[in-house]
C-alpha positions as CSV (number, residue, x, y, z in Angstrom):
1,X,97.4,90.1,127.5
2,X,95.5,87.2,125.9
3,X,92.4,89.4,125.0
4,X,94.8,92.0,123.2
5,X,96.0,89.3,121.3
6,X,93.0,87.9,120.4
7,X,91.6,91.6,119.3
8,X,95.0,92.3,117.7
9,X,94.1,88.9,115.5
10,X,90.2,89.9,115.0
11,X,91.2,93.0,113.9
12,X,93.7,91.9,111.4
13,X,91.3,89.4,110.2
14,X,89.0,92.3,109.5
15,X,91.2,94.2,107.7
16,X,92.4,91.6,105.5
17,X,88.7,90.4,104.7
18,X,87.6,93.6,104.0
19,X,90.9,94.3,101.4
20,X,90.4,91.4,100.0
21,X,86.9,91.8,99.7
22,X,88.2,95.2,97.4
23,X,90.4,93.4,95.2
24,X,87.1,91.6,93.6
25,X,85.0,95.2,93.2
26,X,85.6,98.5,94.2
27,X,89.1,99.2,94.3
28,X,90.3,96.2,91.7
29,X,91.8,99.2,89.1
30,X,93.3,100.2,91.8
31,X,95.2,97.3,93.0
32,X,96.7,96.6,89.5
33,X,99.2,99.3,89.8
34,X,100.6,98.0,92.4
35,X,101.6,94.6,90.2
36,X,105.1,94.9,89.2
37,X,105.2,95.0,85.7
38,X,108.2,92.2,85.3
39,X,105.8,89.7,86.7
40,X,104.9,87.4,84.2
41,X,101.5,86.8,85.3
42,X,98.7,88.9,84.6
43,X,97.4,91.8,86.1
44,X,93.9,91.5,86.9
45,X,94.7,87.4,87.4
46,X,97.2,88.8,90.4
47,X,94.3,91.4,91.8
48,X,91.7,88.4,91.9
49,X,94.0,86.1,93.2
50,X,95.1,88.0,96.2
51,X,92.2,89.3,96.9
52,X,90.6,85.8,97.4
53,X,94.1,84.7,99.3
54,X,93.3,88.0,101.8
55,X,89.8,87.1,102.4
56,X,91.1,83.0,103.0
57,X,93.9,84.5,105.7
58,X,91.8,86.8,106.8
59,X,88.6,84.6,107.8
60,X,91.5,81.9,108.9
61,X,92.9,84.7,111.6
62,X,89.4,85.1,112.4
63,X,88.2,81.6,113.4
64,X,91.4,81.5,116.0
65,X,92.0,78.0,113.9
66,X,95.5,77.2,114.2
67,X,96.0,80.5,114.9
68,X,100.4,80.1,114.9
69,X,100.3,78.7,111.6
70,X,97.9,81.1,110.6
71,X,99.6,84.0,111.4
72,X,103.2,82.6,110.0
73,X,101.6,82.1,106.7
74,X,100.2,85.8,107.0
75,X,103.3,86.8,107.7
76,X,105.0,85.1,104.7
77,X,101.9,86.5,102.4
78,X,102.8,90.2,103.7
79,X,106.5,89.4,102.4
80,X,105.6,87.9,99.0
81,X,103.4,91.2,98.4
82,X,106.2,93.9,99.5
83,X,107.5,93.9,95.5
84,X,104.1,95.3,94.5
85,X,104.6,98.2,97.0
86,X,108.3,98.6,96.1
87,X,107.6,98.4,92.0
88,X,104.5,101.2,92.8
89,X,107.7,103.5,94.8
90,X,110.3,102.8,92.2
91,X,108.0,103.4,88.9
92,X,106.4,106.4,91.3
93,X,102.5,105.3,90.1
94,X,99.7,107.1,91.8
95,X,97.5,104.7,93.6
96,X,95.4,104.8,96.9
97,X,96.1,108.0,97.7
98,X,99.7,107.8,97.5
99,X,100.5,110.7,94.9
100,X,104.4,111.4,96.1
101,X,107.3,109.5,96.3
102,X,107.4,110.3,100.2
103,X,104.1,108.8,100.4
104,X,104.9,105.8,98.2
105,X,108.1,105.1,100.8
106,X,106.8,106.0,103.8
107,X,104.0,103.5,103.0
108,X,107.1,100.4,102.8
109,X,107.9,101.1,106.1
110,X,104.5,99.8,107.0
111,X,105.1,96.6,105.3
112,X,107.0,95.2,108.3
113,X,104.9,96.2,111.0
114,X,101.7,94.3,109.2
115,X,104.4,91.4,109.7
116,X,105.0,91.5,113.0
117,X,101.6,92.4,113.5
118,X,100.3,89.0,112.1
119,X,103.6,86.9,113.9
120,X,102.6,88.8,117.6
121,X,98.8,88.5,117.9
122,X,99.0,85.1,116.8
123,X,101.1,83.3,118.8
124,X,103.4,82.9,116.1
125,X,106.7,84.4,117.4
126,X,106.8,81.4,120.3
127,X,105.3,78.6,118.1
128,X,108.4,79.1,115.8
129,X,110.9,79.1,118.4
130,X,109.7,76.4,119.8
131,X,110.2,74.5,116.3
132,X,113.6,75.6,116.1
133,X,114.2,74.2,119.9
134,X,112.9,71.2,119.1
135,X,115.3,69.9,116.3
């Protein structure tokens, strides 16, 4: 069970390297229609921003450093971003493929599983219980 985890935590560490890593070049257009338009910051600032954030979280799942905390804040990062994907459903703009409202929502219901994805192959779930058993 330990080795899934640890593959499970690789692997999302991948992932988020490698979207990050599209933020700063290829895909950088791209990721500006998912910023919600009433956020007061701007566009291509938000891209570069969380593209550097993903490639930080992801090299941080990667090293297995603190991996509980690591995987919380992940988690947390996965929530702050969910507006973006909602704001790209409700304003129905076209972007990675996602052409169709159906695509756009079936693509939130994915949100939540990249959550518990970073929480369970980090040791997260556990470590936070045990903070809340502690007080």
């Amino acid at each position: 069970m330990k080795l899934i985890k640890i593959i499970a935590r690789v692997a999302l560490g991948l992932v988020l390297t490698f979207a990050g890593q599209s933020h700063l070049g290829a895909a950088r257009e791209t990721f500006r229609a998912q910023v919600p338009t009433w956020l007061p910051l701007d566009p291509d600032f938000v891209v570069l921003a969380s593209g550097v954030v993903e490639i930080l979280l992801g090299l941080w799942l990667i090293s297995g450093f603190k991996s509980p905390i690591a995987g919380t804040v992940t988690a947390l990062f996965f929530i702050a971003i969910f507006p973006g994907n909602i704001s790209q459903w409700l304003t129905q703009t076209d972007a990675f493929g996602l052409n169709t409202d159906e695509a756009r929502f079936t693509r939130l219901l994915f949100q939540p599983l990249l959550v518990l994805w970073a929480l369970s192959s980090t040791g997260a779930v556990s470590w936070l219980r045990s903070l809340r058993t502690k007080k």
